[in-house]
Every structure is written in C-alpha cells, then in structure tokens.
N, C-alpha and C positions, 0 to 999 in steps of 0.2 A: 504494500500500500504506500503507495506516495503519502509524501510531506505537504502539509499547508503551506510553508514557502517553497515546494517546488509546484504546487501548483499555483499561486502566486508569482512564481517569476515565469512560468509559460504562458500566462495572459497575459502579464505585463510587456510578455515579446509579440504574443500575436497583437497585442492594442497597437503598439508600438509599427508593426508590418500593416494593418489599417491603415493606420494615421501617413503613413507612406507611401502607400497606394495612394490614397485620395488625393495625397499631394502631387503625387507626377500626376495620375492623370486631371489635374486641374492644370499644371503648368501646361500639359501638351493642347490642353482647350485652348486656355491662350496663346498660346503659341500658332497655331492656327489661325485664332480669331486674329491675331496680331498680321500674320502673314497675307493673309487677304482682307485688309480694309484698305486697301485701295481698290477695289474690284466692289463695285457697288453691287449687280444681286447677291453673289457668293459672299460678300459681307455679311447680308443680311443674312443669309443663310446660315453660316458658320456664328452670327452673334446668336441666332437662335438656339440651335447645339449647342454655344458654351453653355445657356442660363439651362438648358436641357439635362446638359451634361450636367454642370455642376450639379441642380437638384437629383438627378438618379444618385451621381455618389456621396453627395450626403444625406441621403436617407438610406442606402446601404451601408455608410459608413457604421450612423447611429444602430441601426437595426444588428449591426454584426458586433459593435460594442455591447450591448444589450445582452445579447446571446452569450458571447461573453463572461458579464457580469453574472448572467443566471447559473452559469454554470462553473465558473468561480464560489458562486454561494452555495449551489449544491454540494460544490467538495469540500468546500469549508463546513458543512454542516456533517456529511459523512467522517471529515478527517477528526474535525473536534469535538463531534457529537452533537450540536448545539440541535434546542429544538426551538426557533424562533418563531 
C-alpha cells in the first residue's frame, strides 16, 4: 500500500503536467492567432479558435484537476483511514 505522501506527490506531478499542457496549448492558440492577423477572414477565424480553444482547455483543465483532487481524497481517506 502506498504512502499519503506518495500519493500526494503523484498528483502534485500530474497537476503540475495539466497546468503545462494548458499552457503550451494556449501559447500555440496564440501563436496562430498572432501569425494570421494580418489576413483578415482567417483572422477572424483563428480569433474564434483561440476564445474556443482556450474555453475547451480550461474547462478540461479544471475538470481533470477535480478528478484529481477526488481521488487524492479517496486515498487519503483509505491511507489514513479518515471517515469524513
């Protein structure tokens, strides 16, 4: 049976690989969106995508932090026994 602080420091890596993800792919939206604004429809097109983009990955962000966190609490309550 795993330890509280090893399950504790495997979420704090997967949070940590979220929070990384979200950020490249935020940067590559911009980066895009940056790349074609001088191109007036594909502008528009590509500023739609970033606000698109962005909300898809932060709500998979939170949703995956979440998940997460529930299952951080679950082995915290099998490792220490708690019954909250």
């Amino acid at each position: 049976m795993a330890s509280y602080s090893d399950v504790q420091r495997a979420v704090r890596v997967e949070k940590l690989r979220i929070w990384f993800a979200w950020l490249c792919g935020n940067a590559i939206l911009l980066m895009l969106a940056y790349g074609t604004r001088n191109v007036s429809v594909l502008s528009v097109v590509t500023q739609t995508l970033l606000v698109v983009g962005f909300l898809a990955l932060t709500i998979a962000l939170f949703r995956m932090t979440g998940a997460l966190n529930r299952k951080a609490l679950a082995a915290r309550r099998e490792v220490l026994g708690d019954d909250l």
